[in-house]
Kinemage of the C-alpha trace (Angstrom):
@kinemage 1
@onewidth
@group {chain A} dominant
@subgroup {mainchain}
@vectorlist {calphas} color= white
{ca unk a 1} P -4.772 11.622 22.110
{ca unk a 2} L -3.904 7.873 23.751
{ca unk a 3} L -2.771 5.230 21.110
{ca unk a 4} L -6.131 3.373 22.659
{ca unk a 5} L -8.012 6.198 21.385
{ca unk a 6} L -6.970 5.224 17.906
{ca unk a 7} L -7.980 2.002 17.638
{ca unk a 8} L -10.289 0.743 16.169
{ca unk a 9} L -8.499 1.366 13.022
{ca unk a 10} L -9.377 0.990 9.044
{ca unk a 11} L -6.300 1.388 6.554
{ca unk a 12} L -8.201 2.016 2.996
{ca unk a 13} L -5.632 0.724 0.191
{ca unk a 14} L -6.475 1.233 -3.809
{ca unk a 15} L -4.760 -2.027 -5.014
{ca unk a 16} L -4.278 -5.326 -3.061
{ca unk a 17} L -0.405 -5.496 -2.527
{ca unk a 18} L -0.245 -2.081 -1.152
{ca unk a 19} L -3.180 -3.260 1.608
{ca unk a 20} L -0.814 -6.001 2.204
{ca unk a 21} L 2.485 -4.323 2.495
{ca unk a 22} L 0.783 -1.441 4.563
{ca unk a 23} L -1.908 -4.031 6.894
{ca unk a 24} L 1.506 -6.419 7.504
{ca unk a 25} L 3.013 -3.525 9.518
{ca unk a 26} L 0.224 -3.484 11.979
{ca unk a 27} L 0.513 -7.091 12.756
{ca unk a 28} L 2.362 -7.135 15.537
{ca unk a 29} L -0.365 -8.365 18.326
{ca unk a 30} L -2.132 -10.476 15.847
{ca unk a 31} L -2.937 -11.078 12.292
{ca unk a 32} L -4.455 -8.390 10.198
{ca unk a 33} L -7.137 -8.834 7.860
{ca unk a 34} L -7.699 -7.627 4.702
{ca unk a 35} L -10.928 -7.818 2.278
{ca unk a 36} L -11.134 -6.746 -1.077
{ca unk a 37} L -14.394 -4.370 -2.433
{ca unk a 38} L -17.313 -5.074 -2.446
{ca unk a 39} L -16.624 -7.179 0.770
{ca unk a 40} L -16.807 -5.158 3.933
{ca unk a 41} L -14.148 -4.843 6.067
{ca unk a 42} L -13.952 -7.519 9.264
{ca unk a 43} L -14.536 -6.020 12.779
{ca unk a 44} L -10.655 -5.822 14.280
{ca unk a 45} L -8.450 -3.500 16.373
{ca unk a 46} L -6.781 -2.933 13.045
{ca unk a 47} L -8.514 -4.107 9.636
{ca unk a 48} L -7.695 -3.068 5.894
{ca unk a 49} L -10.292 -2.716 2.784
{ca unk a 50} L -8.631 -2.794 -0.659
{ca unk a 51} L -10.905 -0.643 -2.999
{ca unk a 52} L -9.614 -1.618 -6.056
{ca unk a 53} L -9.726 2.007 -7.375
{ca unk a 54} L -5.642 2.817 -8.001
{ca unk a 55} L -7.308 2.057 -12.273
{ca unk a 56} L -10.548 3.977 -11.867
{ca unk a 57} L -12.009 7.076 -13.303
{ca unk a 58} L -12.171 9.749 -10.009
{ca unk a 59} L -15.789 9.848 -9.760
{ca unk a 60} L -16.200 5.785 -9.833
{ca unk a 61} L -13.153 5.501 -7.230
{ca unk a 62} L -14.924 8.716 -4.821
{ca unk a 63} L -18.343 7.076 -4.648
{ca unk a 64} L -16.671 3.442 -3.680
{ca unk a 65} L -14.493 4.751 -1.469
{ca unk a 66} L -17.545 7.056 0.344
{ca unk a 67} L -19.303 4.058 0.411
{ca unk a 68} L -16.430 2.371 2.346
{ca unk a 69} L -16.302 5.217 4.424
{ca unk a 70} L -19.581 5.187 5.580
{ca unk a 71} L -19.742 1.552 6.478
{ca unk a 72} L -16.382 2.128 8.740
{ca unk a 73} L -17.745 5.253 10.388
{ca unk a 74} L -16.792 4.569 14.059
{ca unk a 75} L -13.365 3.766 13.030
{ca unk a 76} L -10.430 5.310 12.471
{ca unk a 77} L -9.567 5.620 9.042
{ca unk a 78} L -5.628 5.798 7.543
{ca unk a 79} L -6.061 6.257 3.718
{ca unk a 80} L -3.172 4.546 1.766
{ca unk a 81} L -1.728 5.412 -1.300
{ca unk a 82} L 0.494 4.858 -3.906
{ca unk a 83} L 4.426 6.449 -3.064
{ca unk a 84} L 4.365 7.636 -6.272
{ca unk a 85} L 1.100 9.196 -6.082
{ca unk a 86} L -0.538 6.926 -9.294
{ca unk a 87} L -4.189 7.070 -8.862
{ca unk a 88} L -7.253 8.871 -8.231
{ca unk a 89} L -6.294 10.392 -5.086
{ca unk a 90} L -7.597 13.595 -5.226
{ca unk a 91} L -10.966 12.266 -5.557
{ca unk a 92} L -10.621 9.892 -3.143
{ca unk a 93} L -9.561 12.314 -0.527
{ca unk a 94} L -12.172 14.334 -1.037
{ca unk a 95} L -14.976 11.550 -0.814
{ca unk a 96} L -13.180 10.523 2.522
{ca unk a 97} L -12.814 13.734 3.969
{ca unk a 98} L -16.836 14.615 2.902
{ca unk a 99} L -17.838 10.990 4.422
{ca unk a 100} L -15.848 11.778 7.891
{ca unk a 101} L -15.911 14.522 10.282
{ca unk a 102} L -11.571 14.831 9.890
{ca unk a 103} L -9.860 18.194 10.257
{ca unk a 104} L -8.505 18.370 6.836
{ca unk a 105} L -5.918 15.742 5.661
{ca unk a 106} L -2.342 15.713 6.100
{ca unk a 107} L -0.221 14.042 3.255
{ca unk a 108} L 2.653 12.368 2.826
{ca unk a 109} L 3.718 9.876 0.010
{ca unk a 110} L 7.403 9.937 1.894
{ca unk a 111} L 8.844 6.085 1.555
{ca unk a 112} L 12.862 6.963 2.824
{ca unk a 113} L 13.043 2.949 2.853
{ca unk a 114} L 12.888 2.498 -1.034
{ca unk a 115} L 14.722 6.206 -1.521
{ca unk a 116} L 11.296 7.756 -2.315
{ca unk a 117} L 11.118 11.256 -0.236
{ca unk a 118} L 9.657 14.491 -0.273
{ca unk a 119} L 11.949 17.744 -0.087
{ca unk a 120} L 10.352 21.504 -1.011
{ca unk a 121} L 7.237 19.741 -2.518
{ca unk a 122} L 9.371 17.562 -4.527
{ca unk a 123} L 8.858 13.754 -4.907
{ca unk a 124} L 11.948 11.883 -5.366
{ca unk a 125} L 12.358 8.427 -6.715
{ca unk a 126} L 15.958 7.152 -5.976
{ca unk a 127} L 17.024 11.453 -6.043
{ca unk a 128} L 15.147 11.666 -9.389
{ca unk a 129} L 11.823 13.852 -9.697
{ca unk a 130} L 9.157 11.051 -9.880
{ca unk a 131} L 7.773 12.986 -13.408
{ca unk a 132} L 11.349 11.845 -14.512
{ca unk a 133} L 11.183 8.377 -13.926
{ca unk a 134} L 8.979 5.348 -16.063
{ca unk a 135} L 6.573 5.776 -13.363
{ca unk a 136} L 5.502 9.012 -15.217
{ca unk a 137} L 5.180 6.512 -17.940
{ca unk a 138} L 2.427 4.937 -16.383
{ca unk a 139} L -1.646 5.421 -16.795
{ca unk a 140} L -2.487 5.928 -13.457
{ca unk a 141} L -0.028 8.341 -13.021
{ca unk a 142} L -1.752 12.070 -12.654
{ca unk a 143} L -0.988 14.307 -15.876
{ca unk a 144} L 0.154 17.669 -14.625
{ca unk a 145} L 2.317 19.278 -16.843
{ca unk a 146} L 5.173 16.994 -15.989
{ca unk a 147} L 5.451 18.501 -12.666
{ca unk a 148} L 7.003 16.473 -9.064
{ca unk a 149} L 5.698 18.653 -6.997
{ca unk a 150} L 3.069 16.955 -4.946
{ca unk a 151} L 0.581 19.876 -4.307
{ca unk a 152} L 0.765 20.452 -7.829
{ca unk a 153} L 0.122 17.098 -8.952
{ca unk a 154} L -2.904 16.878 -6.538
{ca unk a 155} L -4.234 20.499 -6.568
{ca unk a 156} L -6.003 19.983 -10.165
{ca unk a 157} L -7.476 16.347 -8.316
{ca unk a 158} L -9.744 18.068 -5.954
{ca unk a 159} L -11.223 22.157 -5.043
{ca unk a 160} L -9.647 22.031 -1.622
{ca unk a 161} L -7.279 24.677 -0.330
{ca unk a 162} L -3.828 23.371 0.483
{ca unk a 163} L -0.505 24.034 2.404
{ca unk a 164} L 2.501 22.422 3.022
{ca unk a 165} L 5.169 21.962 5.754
{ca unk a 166} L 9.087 22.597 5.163
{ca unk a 167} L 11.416 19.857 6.397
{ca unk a 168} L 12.700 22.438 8.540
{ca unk a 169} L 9.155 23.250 10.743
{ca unk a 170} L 8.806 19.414 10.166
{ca unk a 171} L 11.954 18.514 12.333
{ca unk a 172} L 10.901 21.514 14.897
{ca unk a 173} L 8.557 18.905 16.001
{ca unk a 174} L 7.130 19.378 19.297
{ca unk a 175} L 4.220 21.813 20.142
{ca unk a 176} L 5.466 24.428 17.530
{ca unk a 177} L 4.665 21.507 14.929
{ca unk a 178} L 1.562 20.761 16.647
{ca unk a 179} L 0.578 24.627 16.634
{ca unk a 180} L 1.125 24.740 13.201
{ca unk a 181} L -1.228 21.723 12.771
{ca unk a 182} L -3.530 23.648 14.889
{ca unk a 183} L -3.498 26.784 12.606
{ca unk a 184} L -3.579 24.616 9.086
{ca unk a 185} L -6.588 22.217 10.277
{ca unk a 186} L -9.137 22.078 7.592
{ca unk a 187} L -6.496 21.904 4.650
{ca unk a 188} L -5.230 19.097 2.721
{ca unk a 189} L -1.400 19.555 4.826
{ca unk a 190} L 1.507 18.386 2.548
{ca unk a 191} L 4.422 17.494 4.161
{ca unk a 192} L 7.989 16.948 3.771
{ca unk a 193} L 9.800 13.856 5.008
{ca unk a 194} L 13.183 12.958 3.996
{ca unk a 195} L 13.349 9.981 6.531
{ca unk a 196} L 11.504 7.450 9.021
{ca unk a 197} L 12.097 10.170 12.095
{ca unk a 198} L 10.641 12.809 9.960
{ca unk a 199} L 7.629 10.484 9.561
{ca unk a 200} L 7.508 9.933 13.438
{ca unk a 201} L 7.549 13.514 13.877
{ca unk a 202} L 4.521 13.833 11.676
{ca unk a 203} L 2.423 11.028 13.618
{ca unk a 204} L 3.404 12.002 17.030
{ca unk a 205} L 2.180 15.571 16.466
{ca unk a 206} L -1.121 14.486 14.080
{ca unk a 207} L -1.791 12.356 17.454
{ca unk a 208} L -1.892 15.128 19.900
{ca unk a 209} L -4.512 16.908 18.787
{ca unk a 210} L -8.573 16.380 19.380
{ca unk a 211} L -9.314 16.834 15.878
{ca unk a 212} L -6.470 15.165 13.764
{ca unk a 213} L -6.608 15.828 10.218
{ca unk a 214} L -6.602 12.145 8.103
{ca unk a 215} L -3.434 10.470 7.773
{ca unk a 216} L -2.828 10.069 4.212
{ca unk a 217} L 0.532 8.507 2.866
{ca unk a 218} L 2.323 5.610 1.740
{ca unk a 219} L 3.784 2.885 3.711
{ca unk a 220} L 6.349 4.701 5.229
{ca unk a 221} L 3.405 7.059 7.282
{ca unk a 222} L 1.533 3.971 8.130
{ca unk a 223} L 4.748 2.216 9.425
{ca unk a 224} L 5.449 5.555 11.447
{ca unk a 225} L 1.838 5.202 12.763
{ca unk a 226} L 2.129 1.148 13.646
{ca unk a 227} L 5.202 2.343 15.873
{ca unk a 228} L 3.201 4.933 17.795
{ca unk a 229} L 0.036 2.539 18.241
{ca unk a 230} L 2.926 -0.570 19.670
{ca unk a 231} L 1.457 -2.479 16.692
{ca unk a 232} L 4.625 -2.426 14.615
{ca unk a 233} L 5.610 -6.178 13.626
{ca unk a 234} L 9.341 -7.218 14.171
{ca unk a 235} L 10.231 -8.757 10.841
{ca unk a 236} L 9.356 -12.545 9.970
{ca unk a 237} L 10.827 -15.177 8.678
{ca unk a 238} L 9.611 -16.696 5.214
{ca unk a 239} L 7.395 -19.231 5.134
{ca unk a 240} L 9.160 -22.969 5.178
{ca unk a 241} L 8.640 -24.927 2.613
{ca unk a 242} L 10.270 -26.066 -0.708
{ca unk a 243} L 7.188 -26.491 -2.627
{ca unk a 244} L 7.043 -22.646 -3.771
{ca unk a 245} L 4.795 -21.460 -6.819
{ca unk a 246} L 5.764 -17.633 -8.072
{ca unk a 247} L 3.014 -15.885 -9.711
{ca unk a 248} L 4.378 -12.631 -11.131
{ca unk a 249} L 2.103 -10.503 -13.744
{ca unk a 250} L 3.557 -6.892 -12.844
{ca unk a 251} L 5.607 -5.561 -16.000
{ca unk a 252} L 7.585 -2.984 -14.047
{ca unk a 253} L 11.260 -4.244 -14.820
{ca unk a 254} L 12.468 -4.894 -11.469
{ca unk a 255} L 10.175 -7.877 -11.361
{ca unk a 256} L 10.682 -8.805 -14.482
{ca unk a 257} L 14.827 -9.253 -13.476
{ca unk a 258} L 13.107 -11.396 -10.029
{ca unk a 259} L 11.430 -14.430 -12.567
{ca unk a 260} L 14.516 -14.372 -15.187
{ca unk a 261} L 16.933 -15.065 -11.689
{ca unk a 262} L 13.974 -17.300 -10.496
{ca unk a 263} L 13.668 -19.231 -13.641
{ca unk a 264} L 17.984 -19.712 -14.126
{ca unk a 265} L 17.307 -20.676 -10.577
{ca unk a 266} L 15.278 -23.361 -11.145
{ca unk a 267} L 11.978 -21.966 -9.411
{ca unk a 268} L 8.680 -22.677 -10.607
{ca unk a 269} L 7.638 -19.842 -11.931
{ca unk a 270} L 4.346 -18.277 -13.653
{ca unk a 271} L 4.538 -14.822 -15.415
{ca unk a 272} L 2.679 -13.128 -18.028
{ca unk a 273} L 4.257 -12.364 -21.228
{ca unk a 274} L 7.521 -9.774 -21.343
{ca unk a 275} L 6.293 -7.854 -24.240
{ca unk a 276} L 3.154 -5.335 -23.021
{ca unk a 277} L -0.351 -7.024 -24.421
{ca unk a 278} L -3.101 -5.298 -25.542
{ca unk a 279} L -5.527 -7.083 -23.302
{ca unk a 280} L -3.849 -6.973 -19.867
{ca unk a 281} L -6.787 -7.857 -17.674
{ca unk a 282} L -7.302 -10.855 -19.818
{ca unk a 283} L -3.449 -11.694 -19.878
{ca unk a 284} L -3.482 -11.060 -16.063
{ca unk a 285} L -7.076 -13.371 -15.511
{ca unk a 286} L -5.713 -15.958 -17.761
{ca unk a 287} L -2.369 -16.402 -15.619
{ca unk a 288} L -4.429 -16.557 -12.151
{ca unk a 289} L -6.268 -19.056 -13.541
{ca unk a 290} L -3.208 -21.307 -14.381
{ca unk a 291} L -1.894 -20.375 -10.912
{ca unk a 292} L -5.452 -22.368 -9.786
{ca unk a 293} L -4.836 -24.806 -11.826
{ca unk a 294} L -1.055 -25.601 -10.817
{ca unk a 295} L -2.689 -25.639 -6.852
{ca unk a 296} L -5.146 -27.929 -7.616
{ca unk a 297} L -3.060 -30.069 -9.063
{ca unk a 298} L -0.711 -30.881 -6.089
{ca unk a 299} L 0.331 -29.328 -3.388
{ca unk a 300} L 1.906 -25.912 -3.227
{ca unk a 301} L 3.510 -25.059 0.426
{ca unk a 302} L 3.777 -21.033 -0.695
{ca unk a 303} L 2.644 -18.778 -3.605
{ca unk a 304} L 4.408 -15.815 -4.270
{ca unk a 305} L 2.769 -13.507 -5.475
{ca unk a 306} L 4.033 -10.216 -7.152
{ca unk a 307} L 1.690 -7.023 -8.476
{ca unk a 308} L -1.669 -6.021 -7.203
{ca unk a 309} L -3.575 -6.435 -10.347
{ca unk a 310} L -2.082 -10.669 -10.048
{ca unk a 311} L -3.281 -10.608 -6.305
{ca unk a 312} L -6.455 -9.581 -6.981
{ca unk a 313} L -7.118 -11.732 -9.913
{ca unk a 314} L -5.393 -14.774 -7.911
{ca unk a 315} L -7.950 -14.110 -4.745
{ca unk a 316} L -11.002 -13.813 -7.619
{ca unk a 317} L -9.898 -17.182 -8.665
{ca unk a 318} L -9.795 -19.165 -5.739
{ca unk a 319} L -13.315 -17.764 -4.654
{ca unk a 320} L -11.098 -16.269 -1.151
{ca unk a 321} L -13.191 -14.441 1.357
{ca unk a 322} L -10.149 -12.910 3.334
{ca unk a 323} L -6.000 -12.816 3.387
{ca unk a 324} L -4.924 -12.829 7.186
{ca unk a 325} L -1.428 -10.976 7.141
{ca unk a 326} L 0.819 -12.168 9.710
{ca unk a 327} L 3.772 -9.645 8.869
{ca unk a 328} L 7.061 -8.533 6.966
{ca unk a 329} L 9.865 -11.159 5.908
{ca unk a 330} L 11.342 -7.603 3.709
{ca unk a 331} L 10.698 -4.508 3.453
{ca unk a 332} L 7.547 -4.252 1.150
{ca unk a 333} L 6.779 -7.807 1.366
{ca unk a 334} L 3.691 -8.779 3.439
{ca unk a 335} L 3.263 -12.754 4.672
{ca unk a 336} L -0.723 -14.191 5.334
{ca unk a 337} L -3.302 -16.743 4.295
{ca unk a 338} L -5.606 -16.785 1.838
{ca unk a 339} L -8.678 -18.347 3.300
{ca unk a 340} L -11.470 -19.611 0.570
{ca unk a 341} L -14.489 -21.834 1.373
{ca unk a 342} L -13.647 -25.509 0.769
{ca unk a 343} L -10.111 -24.703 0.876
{ca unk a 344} L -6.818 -25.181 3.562
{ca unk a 345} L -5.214 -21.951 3.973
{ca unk a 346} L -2.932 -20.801 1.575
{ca unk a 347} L 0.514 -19.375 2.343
{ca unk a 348} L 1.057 -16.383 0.619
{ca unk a 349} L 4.134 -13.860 -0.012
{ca unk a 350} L 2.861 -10.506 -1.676
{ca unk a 351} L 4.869 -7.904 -3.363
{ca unk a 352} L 4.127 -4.896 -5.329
{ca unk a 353} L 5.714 -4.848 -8.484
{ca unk a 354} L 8.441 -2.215 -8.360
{ca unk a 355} L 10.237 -3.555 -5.120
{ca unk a 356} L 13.297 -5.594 -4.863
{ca unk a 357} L 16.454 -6.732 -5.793
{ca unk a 358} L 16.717 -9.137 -8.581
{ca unk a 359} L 17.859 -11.971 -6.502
{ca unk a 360} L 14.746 -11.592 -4.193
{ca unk a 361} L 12.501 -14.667 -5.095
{ca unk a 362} L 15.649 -16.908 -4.987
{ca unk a 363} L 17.036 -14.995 -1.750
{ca unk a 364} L 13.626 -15.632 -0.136
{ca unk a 365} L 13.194 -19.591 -1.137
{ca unk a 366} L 16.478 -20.617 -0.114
{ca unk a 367} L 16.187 -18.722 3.301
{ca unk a 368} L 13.227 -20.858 3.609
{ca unk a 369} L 14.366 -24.339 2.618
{ca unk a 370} L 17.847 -23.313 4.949
């Protein structure tokens, strides 16, 4: 099947950075836009839908994301997920693969970029099983018996039957890949991928058949699948400016080491409380509305913004009807505008919360004041 033949295309995220990171990828003959639920997605060669499910019980997150199915039915569809595999995703699979006519799904969370692979089943975090790490720790996080293996964590999710590929038949690659495809088609396919080549392999052989089963993966698969489609963005440089605003309400550590170098940096920087609070939608709300409040108040050339749950409260807040993403300055970062009604555009830098090193904001704002 021709690259053309895959466009247009429809990448359906559960949180708002990981549409970002993902939809940046895909920017590289134009700017990619993303809408958040219950807007419908915008009519492009490559468009991206955040759901807003990654915190939903499965049969709320299956019935919005079948009704985003539906309304993107002549598309394409590449179903993002978490690279740790928090969220519903069982159920949303199976709403997707009951709303679509796909051959099955093929699956893989596999993000070599930020040491997260898959080897005999096994999801690794840094070389440490993923039900080993704080990530386990975490609510969205599927409870199966403390397990890392990937068709066990999904197998309870949803009554499909399931197989997986060996690294070994992975790097075959090649028709006896594609054969295999062939034989599996109908199953939810888990694969092993240990790096971006072993991802390639995957997308070049999903590609060459008439009925591909549904690309389902982290950013690593999507990046895999921008390269095949010649809409991979080259990296880009950070916005200019020295008017920067960072917005960080994630509480995964690594961004919590980003604002302490930001602040002994000098950076203006709003976060939400260290300790965990007992209301974090409110403590989240409250700091995107003091992020409004600091933009109205003068002018702000970027906002950084750091965890899906601040995006989405931040584009809420500002009444936004779209983000635009223009590409990658890092890995995991994704560069756009935020367009609202009655506003100018708004410069944005997204990141999830668990990427970076802790000199990244500062890194990032002198780069663009250099």
């Amino acid at each position: 099947m021709s690259p053309a033949a895959q466009l247009p295309l429809t990448i359906i995220a559960d949180d708002l950075t990981g549409a970002c990171d993902t939809g940046a990828l895909f920017a590289a003959r134009g700017p990619v836009p993303v809408t958040v639920w219950p807007d419908a997605a915008l009519r492009a060669p490559v468009s991206v839908v955040d759901t807003e499910t990654r915190a939903l019980d499965p049969a709320d997150a299956a019935r919005r994301v079948s009704a985003v199915a539906r309304s993107v039915a002549r598309t394409r569809i590449f179903k993002k997920i978490d690279s740790t595999l928090r969220g519903p995703i069982g159920a949303e699979l199976d709403a997707l693969l009951r709303a679509t006519s796909a051959a099955g799904a093929l699956v893989c969370p596999a993000l070599p970029s930020e040491h997260r692979v898959v080897v005999e089943r096994v999801l690794t975090v840094g070389a440490v099983p993923v039900a080993e790490t704080a990530i386990a720790e975490d609510p969205t996080f599927p409870r199966a018996a403390g397990t890392s293996n990937v068709v066990d964590l999904l197998r309870p999710q949803l009554d499909r039957p399931f197989a997986w590929i060996p690294l070994g038949r992975v790097r075959e690659g090649g028709r006896p890949l594609t054969a295999r495809l062939v034989r599996l088609a109908g199953m939810v396919i888990v694969a092993d991928a240990e790096t971006d080549a072993d991802l390639d392999t995957l997308v070049e052989a999903v590609l060459e058949l008439d009925s591909p089963p549904l690309l389902v993966g982290a950013a690593g698969l999507a990046l895999a699948l921008a390269r095949r489609l010649g809409l991979a963005a080259a990296r880009v440089d950070p916005p200019t400016g020295e008017r920067w605003l960072i917005v960080a309400g994630s509480q995964h550590p690594a961004t919590r080491r980003q604002v302490e170098a930001a602040r002994e940096a000098g950076l203006t920087v709003l976060a939400t409380p260290d300790a965990p609070q007992p209301d974090r939608a409110g403590a989240v709300t409250d700091l995107a509305a003091q992020a409004r409040a600091r933009l109205d108040a003068g002018p702000v050339d970027v906002v950084l913004v750091t965890g899906g749950e601040t995006l989405v409260a931040l584009y809420h807040a500002l009444g936004a009807e779209r983000l635009d993403l223009e590409g990658a300055p890092r890995p995991g970062l994704a560069l756009g505008r935020l367009r609202a009604p009655g506003r100018e555009p708004l410069t944005v830098v997204t990141k999830a919360g668990g990427f970076g090193e802790p000199d990244l904001f500062v890194s990032l704002v002198r780069e663009a004041v250099a």
